[in-house]
C-alpha positions in Angstrom: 1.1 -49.1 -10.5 -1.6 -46.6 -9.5 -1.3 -42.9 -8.3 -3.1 -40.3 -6.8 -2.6 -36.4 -7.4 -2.9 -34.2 -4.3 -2.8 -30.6 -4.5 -1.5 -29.0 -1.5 -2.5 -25.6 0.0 -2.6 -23.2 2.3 1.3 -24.0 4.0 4.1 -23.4 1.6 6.4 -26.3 1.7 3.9 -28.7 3.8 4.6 -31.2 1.1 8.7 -31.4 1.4 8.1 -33.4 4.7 5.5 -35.7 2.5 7.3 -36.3 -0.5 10.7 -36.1 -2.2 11.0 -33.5 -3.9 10.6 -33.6 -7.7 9.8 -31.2 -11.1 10.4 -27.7 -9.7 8.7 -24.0 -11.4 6.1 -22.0 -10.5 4.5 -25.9 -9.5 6.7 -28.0 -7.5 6.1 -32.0 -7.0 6.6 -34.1 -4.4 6.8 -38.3 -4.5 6.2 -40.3 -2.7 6.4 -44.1 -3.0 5.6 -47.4 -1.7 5.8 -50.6 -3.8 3.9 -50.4 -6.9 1.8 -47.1 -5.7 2.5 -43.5 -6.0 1.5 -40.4 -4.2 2.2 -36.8 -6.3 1.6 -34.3 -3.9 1.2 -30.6 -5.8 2.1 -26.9 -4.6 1.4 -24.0 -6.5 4.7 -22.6 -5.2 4.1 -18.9 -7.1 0.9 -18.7 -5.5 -0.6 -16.1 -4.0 1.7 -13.8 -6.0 0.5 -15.7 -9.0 -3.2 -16.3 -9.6 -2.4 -19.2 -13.0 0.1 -21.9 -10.4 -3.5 -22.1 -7.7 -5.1 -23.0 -11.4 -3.0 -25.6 -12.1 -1.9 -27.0 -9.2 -5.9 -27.9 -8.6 -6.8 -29.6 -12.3 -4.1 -31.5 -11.8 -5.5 -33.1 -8.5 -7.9 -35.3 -7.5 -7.7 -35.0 -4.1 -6.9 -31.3 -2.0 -5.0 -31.4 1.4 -5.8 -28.0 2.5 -3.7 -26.9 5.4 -5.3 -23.9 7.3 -2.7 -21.6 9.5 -4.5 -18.2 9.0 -7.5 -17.2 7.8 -7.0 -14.5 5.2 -7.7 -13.4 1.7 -6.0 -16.4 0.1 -7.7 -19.3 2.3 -10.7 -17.5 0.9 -9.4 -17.5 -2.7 -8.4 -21.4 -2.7 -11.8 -22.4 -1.0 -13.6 -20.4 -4.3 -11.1 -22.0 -6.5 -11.5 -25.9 -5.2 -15.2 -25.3 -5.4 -15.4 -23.9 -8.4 -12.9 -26.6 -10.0 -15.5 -29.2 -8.3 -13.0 -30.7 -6.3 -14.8 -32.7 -4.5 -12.9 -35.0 -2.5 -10.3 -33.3 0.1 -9.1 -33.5 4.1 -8.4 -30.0 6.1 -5.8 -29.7 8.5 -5.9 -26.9 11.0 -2.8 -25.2 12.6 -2.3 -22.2 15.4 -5.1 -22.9 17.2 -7.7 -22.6 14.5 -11.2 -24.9 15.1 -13.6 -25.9 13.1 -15.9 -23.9 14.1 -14.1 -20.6 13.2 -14.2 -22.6 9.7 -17.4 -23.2 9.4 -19.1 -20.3 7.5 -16.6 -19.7 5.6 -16.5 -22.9 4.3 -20.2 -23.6 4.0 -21.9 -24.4 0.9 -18.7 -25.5 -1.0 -16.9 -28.4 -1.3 -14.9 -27.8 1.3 -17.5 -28.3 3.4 -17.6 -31.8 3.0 -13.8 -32.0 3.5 -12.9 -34.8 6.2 -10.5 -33.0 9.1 -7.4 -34.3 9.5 -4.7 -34.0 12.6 -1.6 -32.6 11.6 0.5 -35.7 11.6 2.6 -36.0 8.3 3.9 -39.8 8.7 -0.1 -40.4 9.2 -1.5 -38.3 6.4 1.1 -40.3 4.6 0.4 -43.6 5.2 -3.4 -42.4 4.7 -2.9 -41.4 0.9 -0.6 -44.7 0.3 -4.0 -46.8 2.1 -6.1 -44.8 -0.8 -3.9 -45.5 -3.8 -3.7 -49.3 -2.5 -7.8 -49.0 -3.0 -7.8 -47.8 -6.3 -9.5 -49.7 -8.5 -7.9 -51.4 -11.9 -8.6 -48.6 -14.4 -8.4 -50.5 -17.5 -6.8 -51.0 -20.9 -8.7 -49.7 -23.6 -10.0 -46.5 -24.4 -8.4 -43.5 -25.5 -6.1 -40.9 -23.6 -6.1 -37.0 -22.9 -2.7 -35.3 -21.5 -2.2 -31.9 -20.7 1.5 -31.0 -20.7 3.4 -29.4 -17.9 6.7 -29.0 -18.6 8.2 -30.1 -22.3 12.3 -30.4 -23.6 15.0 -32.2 -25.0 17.1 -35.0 -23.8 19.8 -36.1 -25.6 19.8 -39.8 -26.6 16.0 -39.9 -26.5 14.6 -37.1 -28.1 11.7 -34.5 -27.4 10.2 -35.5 -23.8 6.8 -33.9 -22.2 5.4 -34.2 -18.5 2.2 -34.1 -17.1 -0.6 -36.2 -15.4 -2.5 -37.6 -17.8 -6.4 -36.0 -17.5 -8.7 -38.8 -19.3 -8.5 -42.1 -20.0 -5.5 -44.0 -21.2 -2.2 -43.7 -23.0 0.0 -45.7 -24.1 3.1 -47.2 -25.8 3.5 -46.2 -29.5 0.0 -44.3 -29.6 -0.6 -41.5 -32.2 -1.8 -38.3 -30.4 -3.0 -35.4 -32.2 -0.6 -32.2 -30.5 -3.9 -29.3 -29.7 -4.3 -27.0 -30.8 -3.1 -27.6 -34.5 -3.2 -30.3 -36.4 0.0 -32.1 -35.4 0.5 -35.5 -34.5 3.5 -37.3 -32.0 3.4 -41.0 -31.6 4.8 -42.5 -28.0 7.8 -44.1 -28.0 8.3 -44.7 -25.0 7.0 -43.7 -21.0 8.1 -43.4 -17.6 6.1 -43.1 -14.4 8.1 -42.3 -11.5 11.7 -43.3 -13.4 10.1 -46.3 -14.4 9.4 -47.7 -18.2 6.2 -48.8 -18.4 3.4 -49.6 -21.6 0.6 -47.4 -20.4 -0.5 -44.7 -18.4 -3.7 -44.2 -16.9 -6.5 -40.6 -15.9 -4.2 -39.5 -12.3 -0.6 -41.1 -13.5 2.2 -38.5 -13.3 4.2 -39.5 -16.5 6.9 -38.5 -18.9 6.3 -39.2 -22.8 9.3 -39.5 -25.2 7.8 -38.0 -28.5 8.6 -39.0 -32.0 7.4 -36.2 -34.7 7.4 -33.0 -32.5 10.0 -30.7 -31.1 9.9 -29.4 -27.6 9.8 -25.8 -28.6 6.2 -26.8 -30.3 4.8 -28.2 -27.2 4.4 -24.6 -24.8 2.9 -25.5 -21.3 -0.9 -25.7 -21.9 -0.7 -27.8 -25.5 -2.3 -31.0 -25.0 -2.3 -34.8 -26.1 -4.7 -36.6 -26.9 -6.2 -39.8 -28.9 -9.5 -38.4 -27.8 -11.5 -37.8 -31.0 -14.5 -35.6 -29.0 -11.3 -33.2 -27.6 -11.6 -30.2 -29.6 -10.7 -26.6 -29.3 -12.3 -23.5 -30.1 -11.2 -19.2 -30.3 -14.8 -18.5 -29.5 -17.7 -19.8 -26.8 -20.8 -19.5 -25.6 -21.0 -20.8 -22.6 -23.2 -20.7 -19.4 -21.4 -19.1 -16.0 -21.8 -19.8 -12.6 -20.7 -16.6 -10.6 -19.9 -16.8 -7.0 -21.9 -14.8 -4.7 -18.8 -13.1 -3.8 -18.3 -11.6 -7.0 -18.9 -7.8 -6.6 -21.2 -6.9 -10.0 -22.0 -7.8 -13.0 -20.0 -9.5 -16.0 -20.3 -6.6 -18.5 -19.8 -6.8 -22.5 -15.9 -5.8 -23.3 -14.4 -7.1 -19.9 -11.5 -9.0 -20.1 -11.2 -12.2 -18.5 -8.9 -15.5 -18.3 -10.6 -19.0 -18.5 -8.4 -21.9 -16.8 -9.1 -25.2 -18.1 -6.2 -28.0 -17.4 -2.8 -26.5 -18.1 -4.4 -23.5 -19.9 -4.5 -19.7 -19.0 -6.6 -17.8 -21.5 -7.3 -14.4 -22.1 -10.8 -14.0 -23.3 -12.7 -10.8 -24.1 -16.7 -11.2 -23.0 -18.3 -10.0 -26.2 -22.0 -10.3 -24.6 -23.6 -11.2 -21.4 -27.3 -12.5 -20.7 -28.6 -13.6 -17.8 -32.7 -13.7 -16.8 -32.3 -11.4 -13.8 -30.0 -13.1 -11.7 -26.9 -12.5 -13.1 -24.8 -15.2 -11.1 -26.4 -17.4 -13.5 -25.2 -16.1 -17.0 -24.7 -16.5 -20.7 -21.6 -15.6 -21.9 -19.9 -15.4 -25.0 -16.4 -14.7 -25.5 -13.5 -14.3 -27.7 -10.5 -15.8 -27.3 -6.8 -15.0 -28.4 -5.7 -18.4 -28.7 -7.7 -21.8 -28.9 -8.4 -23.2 -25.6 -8.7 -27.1 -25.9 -11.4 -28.9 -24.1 -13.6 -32.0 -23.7 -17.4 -30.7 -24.3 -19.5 -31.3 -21.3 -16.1 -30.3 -19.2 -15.6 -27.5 -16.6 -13.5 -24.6 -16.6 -12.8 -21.6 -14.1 -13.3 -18.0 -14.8 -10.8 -15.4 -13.3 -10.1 -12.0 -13.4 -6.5 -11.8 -12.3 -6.4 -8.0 -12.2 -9.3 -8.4 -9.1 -7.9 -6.3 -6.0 -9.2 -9.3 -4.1 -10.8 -12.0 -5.2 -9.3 -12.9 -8.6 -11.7 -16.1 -9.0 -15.3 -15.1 -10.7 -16.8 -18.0 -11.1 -17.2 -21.7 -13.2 -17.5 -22.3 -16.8 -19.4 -25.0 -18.3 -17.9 -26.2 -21.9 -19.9 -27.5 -24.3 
């Protein structure tokens, strides 16, 4: 069983004609199904109200579907946000009139840019993403496994369960992962993809863990799973910034900022900023309230959700 995560923006509710609806918050999923192979289709349903569901929504996905109706300050925002998540592979679908031309240099030198454009047929853009999971290759059985958890509680009869897509690599069946940040550890007994038991889960599956040696009310949104020994997490970084060149002045020593990375949200204070003269290119380093959990050599995105416009400052690299 393979399936593909596809965040979906720009129309609120495009997806419930794609999917069935699913996992409902500030996120809500849509499935869809065909044999063996699954489609997730993801809306940041708080968003533009809410900069953190747009975060989410996108490093869960490895494909965008970005539906463009209006050109305004949050098509803007999402096209900063795909590119600076380097999400890389996407379609456009263009609504009241809008061409591609119109698009164009707004869209130029980002990812989006090399976004295929689609017609807005939703039996066809269905059929299209069920044609792309049927192509996926086989991803495997050994190696370890990294999940970021979405949504975590109790059921009775089985016990603490968590949900998310799984980031890295594989988990499965009765594997001890270490619960970040802390020094806990759950071991799998059991997992579900779509409703269905299965032994593993592989980097893109949408599953559900049952957990043995954790309680839901220890696993907030943002904690994540892994067997990954290189995963690691850290209160302070130094780390090298890419600004977008629509960010209005300089990152400055004291300013507040929030790095996104998976399902984390993080306030982070910048305690110093160098750059050698063009400061879209910049050393940072930063304090953090809480641990953010990464992967070294990962990316993360920089916001500043108190901007007036743009909330999105630029990307992080982790090391």
């Amino acid at each position: 069983m393979a399936n593909l995560n596809v965040v979906v923006l720009g129309a609120p509710e495009y997806a419930r004609d794609l999917g069935k609806k699913g996992t409902a918050s500030d996120m809500t999923f849509y499935n869809l199904k065909k044999g063996e192979n699954t489609v997730t289709f993801i809306e940041p349903t708080r968003y533009p109200d809410r900069l953190p569901p747009l975060c989410f929504a996108v490093s869960l996905a490895q494909k965008a579907l970005l539906v463009v109706e209006e050109i305004n300050l949050a098509f803007g925002e999402s096209v900063i946000m795909l590119d600076c998540a380097g999400l890389k592979e996407g379609l456009v679908v263009l609504g009241n009139h809008l061409d591609r031309e119109q698009l164009a240099p707004l869209i130029k030198g980002t990812v989006v840019e090399k976004y295929e454009f689609a017609e807005d047929d939703k039996i066809a853009l269905r059929e299209r993403f069920l044609e792309e999971v049927a192509r996926m290759e086989d991803r495997g059985e050994n190696g370890t496994g990294t999940m970021p958890v979405d949504h975590c509680f109790n059921v009775r009869g089985v016990g603490t369960v968590a949900l998310g897509c799984v980031a890295e690599g594989i988990i499965r069946r009765h594997d001890e992962l270490r619960v970040l940040p802390g020094d806990r550890v759950a071991q799998v007994r059991s997992l579900q993809k779509h409703d269905q038991d299965c032994e593993q889960s592989c980097a893109g599956d949408r599953v559900g863990l049952a957990l043995k040696g954790v309680e839901a009310e220890d696993l907030d949104r943002g904690a994540i799973l892994s067997s990954d020994r290189s995963v690691k997490s850290a209160s302070s970084l130094i780390a090298r910034a890419q600004v977008v060149k629509y960010w209005p002045a300089p990152l400055q020593e004291g300013m507040m900022v929030h790095i996104s990375h998976w399902m984390q949200f993080l306030p982070a204070r910048v305690e110093a900023a160098k750059s050698n003269g063009d400061w879209h290119q910049v050393d940072l380093t930063l304090k953090l309230d809480k641990s953010l959990v990464y992967k070294p050599g990962s990316r993360a995105v920089l916001t500043y959700p108190e901007g007036a416009k743009l909330r999105v400052v630029g990307a992080l690299e982790l090391s």
